[in-house]
Structure formats: structure tokens, C-alpha cells
C-alpha positions as CSV (number, residue, x, y, z in Angstrom):
1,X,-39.9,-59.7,105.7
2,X,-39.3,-57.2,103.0
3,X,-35.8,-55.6,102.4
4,X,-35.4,-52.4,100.6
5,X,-32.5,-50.7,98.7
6,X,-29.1,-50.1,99.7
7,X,-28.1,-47.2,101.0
8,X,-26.1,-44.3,100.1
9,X,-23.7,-42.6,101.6
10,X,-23.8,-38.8,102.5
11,X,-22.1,-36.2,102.7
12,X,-21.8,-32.5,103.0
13,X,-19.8,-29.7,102.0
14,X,-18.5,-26.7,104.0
15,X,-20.4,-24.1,101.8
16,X,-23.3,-26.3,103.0
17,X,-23.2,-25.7,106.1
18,X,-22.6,-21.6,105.8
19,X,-25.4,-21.8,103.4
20,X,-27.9,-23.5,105.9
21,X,-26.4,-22.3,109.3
22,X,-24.2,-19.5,109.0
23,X,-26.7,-16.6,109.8
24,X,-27.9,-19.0,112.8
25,X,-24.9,-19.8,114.3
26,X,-22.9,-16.7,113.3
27,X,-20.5,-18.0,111.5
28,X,-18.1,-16.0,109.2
29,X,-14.9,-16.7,107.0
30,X,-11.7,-15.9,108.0
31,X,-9.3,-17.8,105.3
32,X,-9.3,-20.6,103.2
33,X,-12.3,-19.9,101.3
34,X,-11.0,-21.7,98.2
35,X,-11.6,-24.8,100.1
36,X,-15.4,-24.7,100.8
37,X,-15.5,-27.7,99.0
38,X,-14.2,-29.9,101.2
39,X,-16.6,-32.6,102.9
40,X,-17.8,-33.8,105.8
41,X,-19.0,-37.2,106.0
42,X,-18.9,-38.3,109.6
43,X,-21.0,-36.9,111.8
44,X,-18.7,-36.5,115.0
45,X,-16.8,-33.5,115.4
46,X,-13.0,-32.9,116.7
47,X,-10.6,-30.8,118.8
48,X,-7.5,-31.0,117.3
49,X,-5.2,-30.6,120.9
50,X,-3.6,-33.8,120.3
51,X,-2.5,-33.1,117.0
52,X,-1.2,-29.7,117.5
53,X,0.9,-31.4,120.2
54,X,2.7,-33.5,117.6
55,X,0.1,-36.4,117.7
56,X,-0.7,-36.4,113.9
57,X,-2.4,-40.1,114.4
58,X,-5.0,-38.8,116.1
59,X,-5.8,-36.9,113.7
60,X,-9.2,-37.6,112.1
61,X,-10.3,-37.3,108.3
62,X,-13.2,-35.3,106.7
63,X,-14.4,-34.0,110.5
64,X,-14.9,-30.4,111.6
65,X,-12.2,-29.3,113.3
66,X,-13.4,-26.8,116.8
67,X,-10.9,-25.0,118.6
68,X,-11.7,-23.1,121.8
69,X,-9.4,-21.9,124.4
70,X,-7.1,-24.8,125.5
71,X,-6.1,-25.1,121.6
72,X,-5.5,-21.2,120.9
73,X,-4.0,-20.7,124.3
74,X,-1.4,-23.9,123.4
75,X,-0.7,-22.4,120.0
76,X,0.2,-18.9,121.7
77,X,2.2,-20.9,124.1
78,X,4.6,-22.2,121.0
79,X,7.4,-20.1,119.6
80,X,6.7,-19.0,116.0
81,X,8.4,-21.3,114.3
82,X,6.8,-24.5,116.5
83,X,3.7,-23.0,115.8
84,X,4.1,-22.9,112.1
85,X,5.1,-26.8,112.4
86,X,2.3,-27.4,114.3
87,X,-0.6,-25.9,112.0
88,X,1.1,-27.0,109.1
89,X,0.6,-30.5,109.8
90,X,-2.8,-30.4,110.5
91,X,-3.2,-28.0,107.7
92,X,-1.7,-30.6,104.9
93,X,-4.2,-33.5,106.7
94,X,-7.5,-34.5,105.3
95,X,-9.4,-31.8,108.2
96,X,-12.5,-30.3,106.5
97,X,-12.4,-27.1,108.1
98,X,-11.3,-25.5,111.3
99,X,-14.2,-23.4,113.4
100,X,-12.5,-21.3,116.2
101,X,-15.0,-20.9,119.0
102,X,-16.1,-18.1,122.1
103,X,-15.7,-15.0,120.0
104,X,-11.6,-15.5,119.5
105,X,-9.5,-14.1,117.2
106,X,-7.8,-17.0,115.1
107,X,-4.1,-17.0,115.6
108,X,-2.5,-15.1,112.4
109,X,-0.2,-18.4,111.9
110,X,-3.5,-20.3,111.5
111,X,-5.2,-17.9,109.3
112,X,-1.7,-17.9,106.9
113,X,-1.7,-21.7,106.9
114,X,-5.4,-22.0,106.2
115,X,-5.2,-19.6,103.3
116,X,-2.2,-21.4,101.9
117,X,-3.5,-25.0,102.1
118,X,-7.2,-24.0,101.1
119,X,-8.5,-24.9,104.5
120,X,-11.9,-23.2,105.7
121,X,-10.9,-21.3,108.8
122,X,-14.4,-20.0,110.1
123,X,-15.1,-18.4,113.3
124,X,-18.1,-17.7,115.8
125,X,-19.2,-16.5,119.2
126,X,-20.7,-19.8,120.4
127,X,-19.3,-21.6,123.0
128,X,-17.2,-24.3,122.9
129,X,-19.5,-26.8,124.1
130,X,-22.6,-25.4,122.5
131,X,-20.9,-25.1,119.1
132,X,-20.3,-28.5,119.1
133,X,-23.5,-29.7,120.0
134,X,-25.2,-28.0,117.3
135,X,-22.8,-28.9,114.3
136,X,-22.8,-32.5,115.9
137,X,-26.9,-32.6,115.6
138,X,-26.2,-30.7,112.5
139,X,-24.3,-33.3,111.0
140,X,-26.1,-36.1,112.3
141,X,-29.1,-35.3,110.5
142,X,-27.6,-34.5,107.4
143,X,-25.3,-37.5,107.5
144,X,-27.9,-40.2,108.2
145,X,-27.8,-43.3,105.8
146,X,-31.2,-42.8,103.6
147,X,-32.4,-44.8,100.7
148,X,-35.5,-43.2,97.8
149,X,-38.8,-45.6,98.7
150,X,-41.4,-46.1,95.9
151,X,-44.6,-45.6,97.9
152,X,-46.7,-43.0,99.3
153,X,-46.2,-41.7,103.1
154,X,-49.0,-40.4,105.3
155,X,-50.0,-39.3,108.4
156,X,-53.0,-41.5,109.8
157,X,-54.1,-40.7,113.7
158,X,-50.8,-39.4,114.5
159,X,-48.6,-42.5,113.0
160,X,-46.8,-42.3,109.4
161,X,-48.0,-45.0,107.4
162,X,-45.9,-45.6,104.0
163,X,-47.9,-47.4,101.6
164,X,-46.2,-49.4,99.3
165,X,-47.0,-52.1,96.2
166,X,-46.3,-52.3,92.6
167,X,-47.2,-49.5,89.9
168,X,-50.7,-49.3,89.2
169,X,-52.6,-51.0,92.3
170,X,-53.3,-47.9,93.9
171,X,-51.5,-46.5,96.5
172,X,-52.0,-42.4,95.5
173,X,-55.8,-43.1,95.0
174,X,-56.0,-45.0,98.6
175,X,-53.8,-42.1,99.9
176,X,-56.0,-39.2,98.4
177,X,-59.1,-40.4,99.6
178,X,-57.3,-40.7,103.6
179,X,-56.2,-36.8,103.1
180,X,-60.0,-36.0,102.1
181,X,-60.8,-37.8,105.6
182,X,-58.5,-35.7,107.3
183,X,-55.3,-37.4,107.4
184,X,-52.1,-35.8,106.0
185,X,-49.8,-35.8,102.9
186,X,-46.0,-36.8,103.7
187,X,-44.6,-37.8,100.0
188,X,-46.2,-39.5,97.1
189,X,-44.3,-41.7,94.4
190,X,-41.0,-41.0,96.1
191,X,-40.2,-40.9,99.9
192,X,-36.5,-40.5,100.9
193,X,-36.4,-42.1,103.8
194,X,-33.6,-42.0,106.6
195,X,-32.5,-42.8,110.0
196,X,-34.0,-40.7,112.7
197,X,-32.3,-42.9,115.4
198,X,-30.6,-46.2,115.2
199,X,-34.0,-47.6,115.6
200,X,-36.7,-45.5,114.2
201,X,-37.0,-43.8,110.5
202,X,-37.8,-40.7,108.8
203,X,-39.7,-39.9,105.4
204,X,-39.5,-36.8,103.5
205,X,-40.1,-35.6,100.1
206,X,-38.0,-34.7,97.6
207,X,-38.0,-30.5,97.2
208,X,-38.8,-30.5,93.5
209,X,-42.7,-32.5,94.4
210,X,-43.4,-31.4,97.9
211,X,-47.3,-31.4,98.2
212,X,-47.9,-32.8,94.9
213,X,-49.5,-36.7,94.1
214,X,-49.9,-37.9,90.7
215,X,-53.7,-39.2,90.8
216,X,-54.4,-41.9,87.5
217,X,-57.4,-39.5,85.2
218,X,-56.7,-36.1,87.0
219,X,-52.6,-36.2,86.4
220,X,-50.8,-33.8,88.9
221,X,-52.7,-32.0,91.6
222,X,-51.6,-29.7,94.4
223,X,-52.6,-31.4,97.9
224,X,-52.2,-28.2,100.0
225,X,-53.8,-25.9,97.3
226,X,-56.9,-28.2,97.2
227,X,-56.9,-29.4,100.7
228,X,-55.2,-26.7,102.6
229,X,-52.2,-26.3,104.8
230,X,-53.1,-29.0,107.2
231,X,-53.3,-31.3,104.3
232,X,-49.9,-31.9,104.7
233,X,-46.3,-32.5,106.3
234,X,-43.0,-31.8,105.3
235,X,-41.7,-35.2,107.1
236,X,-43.1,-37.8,109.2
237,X,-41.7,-41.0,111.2
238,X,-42.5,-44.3,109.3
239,X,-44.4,-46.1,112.1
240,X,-46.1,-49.0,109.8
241,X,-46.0,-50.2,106.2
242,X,-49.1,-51.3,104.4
243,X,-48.6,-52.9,101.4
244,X,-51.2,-53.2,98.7
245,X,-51.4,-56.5,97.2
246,X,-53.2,-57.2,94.0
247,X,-54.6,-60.5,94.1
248,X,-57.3,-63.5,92.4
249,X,-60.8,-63.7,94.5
250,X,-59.3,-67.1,95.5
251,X,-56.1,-66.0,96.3
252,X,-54.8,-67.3,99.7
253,X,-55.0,-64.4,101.9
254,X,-54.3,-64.0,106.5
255,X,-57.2,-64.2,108.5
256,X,-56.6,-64.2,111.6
257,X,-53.5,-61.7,112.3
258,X,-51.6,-63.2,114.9
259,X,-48.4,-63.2,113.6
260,X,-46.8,-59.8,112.8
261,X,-44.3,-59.4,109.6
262,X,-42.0,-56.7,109.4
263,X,-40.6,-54.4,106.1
264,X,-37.0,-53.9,106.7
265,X,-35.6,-50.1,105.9
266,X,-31.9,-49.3,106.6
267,X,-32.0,-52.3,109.0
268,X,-34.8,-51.4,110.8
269,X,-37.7,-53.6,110.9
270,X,-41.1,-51.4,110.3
271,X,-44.2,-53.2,111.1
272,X,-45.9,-54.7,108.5
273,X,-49.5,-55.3,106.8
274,X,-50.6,-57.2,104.2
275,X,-53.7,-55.7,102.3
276,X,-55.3,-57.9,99.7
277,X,-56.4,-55.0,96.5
278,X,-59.9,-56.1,95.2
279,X,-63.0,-54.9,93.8
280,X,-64.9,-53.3,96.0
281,X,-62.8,-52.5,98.8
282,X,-62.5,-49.3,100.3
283,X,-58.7,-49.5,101.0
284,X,-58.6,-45.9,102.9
285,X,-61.0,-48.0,105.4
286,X,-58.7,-50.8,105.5
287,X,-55.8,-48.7,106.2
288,X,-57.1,-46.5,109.0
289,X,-58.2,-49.6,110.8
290,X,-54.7,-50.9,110.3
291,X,-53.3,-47.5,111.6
292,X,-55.6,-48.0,114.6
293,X,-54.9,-51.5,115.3
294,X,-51.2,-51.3,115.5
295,X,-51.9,-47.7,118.0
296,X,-53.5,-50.2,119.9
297,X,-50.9,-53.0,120.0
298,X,-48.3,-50.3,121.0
299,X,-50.1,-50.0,124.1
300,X,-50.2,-53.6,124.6
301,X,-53.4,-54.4,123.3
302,X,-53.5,-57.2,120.7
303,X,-56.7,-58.1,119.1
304,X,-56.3,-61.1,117.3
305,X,-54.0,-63.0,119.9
306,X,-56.6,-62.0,122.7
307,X,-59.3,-63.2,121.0
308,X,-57.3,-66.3,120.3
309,X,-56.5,-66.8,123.5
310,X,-59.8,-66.1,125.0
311,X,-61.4,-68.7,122.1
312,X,-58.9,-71.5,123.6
313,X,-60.3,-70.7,127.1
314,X,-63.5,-71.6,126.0
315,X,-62.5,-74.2,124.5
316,X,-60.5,-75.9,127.2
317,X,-63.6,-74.8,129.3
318,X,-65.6,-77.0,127.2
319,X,-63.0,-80.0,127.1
320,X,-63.0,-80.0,130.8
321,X,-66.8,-80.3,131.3
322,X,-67.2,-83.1,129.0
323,X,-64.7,-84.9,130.7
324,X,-66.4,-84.6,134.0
């Protein structure tokens, strides 16, 4: 079992999110633009009824704040000066921004206390519920734990396959020649990798090389430009790892297969295999076979433990008619 690096913690800013979703989910500033700043770095959102009602402990830090009708119709239920109480504690509390939701106008003493304590105050027509699903799934993505792989991700018969090993044994060259079969370019020499779901992954590349591998004798070349635009992807799951191994002709190396090794990423286990780099191997061979085999044992079909299996049949076959 392999481990990899540790992980970093995320996080966004409010001026993020405008940037990336403002047009989408219609969201405009009302006050507190000073604060765009501020950041979010869980990815759960909250509706602040409690708090408004005095119940400053359940008040979260760093979360998105949504208010939809039961919290503006409570604050418009408050005289003024309860009111101003009211949004003024929230107001001086770590929130990261307040999003008032269904179209509403945001109550003029939350627009005053927003503006005075730098606290994005946005609103948009979405729903309630709807809003929060989306900034929820939002955040989620963005707020994932990831870690920066040294390797090379592809796409081989519909599985990502990140192949890893030390500098020099060739993983861009094995890579290359899969994408002139066919297969497809995820990220190569850096894959930021992160947690699609608490038990499966996903690989990227980094913006500033997207479609670019750095191939030992040609230097940089442009995958898509050379290959086309179904030469590659923008992101991929990591379904298996193949790691290139440089060794000695008498190195020890497996040969049957029947145990199964795992490379461990943000605490998920990856599937592993073990390739041996030496003369004369095509290694682009070796690893669409590998991609195929572990297709098949996803669908219950292991090759090396049936053949095992089927060799210790015939062999207690044999054992039992020399007995008789």
C-alpha cells in the first residue's frame, strides 16, 4: 500500500462565488461589498432562525448564511430596535455572507448592518430550497480535500488510469503512445486530485498546462492540437493506479496476480498495479491490459484467482485418482 501527500485545506471566497455563479444563479449585491473577502470553508450552508431569535450558539462560523421567508417575516415581526439587536449579533459573528432568497427585498435594518460590519448581503430569485441545493453542491466541490499527484492521468476504455513512478522511467512516453491508440489525456506531470465522494476520487489539471505533456527529445507538445479534441479530458475519476517500476532483469517481480494492492489517495484505497519497466516492453500494452483486467474484476471476473482455483481442481482431481 502506497500513501500519498497530505492534504490541504480549501477554501473559497465570496467574490468567488459571484465570479463563478452570479450570472447563473442571479445573484446581485445589496451591501457589504467591502467584505467579499470573507471565506467559506465548510461546505454546509445555514439559516440563521435560531440566531436571530437570540440563540447566538447556534450560530455557525465561515457558512453561507440563506434567509427565506420564515427569517424575513420574524425580522418584520420585531420592533425596530429588537431587530437592530438581532442582526447585529449575527452581523459581528464570523457569518461569511448572508444570501436572501425567493425574489425578497432584504429588510433595510439588514442591509444597514451588513454595510456597517462589511458583511456580503446578496440576493436572488431562487428558492429557498433550490438555493441551497446548488450553493451546497457548489461548495462541496470546491471544498473537497485534494492533494497535487506526480503522475500522469488517462482515460483507458472508459476507466482513469493515473500512472505514476519516479522521474525519468516513463510515464508521459507510455501515456503518449495510449492517446495515439485512442485513449484520452487527463493531466500529465501534475494531477490535482480530490474527493469526488467519500469513496471515489477525481483528477484534474492544473489551468496553466491543460492539454499539454512534456515528452523527453520533443519538449512540450499540445495533445488536443496534435491529436484533436477527443484527445482529451478536462477531469476524470481515478479508477486504478499503475505504477512503473524500473527494475534489474533478475529483479523479483509477481506472477501470478492474485493478491490485489491498493495506492492510498485522501484515504481512499485506488486499486493498484505493479509494472516492471524493461527493455523491450511495450508499456501502453501492459497498461491497457491492466485497464481491461480490473473492468473485468469489477464485474466479478477474476482471472488469476480462477485460474488458480480451477488448477487446484485439477489437481485435487488428480490426487483423488491416485488414491483410488
Amino acid at each position: 500500500m502506497r500513501s500519498s501527500e497530505a492534504a490541504t485545506a480549501p477554501a473559497v471566497a465570496i467574490r468567488d462565488l459571484l465570479r463563478e455563479q452570479g450570472a447563473a444563479w442571479g445573484l446581485e449585491v445589496v451591501a457589504g461589498r467591502a467584505g467579499l473577502s470573507r471565506r467559506v470553508r465548510v461546505p454546509r450552508v445555514q439559516k440563521p432562525g435560531l440566531a436571530l431569535a437570540d440563540s447566538t450558539h447556534q450560530l455557525h462560523p465561515d457558512r453561507i448564511q440563506v434567509l427565506g421567508n420564515p427569517e424575513l417575516a420574524y425580522l418584520k415581526s420585531l420592533r425596530a430596535s429588537a431587530a437592530r439587536r438581532a442582526v447585529g449579533r449575527i452581523c459581528r459573528g464570523p457569518v461569511a455572507c448572508f444570501i436572501v432568497a425567493n425574489g425578497q427585498d432584504a429588510p433595510k435594518v439588514l442591509v444597514s448592518a451588513a454595510a456597517a460590519h462589511r458583511v456580503p448581503l446578496l440576493r436572488t430569485n431562487l428558492g429557498t430550497g433550490v438555493l441551497i441545493r446548488v450553493i451546497s453542491s457548489w461548495l462541496a466541490e470546491k471544498l473537497a480535500p485534494r492533494i497535487t499527484v506526480h503522475g500522469v492521468l488517462v482515460q483507458a476504455f472508459g476507466i482513469g488510469v493515473l500512472i505514476v513512478g519516479k522521474s525519468g522511467v516513463g510515464k508521459s512516453e507510455a501515456a503518449l503512445d495510449l492517446i495515439t491508440r485512442g485513449h484520452r489525456l487527463i493531466a500529465d506531470d501534475i494531477v490535482e486530485v480530490s474527493e469526488a465522494t467519500p469513496l471515489t476520487l477525481q483528477g484534474r489539471c492544473p489551468d496553466a498546462i491543460q492539454h499539454h505533456m512534456e515528452i523527453r527529445g520533443l519538449g512540450i507538445i499540445n495533445v488536443r492540437d496534435l491529436y484533436g479534441t477527443l484527445s482529451t479530458l478536462d477531469q476524470h475519476s481515478i479508477d486504478l493506479v499503475v505504477e512503473l517500476i524500473a527494475t534489474e532483469p533478475d529483479s523479483p517481480v509477481e506472477h501470478l496476480g492474485l493478491d490485489e494492492d491498493r495506492y492510498t489517495l485522501l484515504n481512499v484505497g485506488v486499486p493498484l498495479v505493479r509494472l516492471p519497466v524493461t527493455p523491450g516492453r511495450y508499456l501502453a500494452t501492459l497498461v491497457e491490459a491492466a485497464a481491461r483486467n480490473h473492468i473485468l474484476k469489477t464485474r466479478g471476473h477474476f482471472g488469476a484467482r480462477e485460474f488458480a482455483a480451477q488448477l487446484q481442481r485439477r489437481i485435487d482431481r488428480a490426487r483423488g485418482r491416485g488414491v483410488a
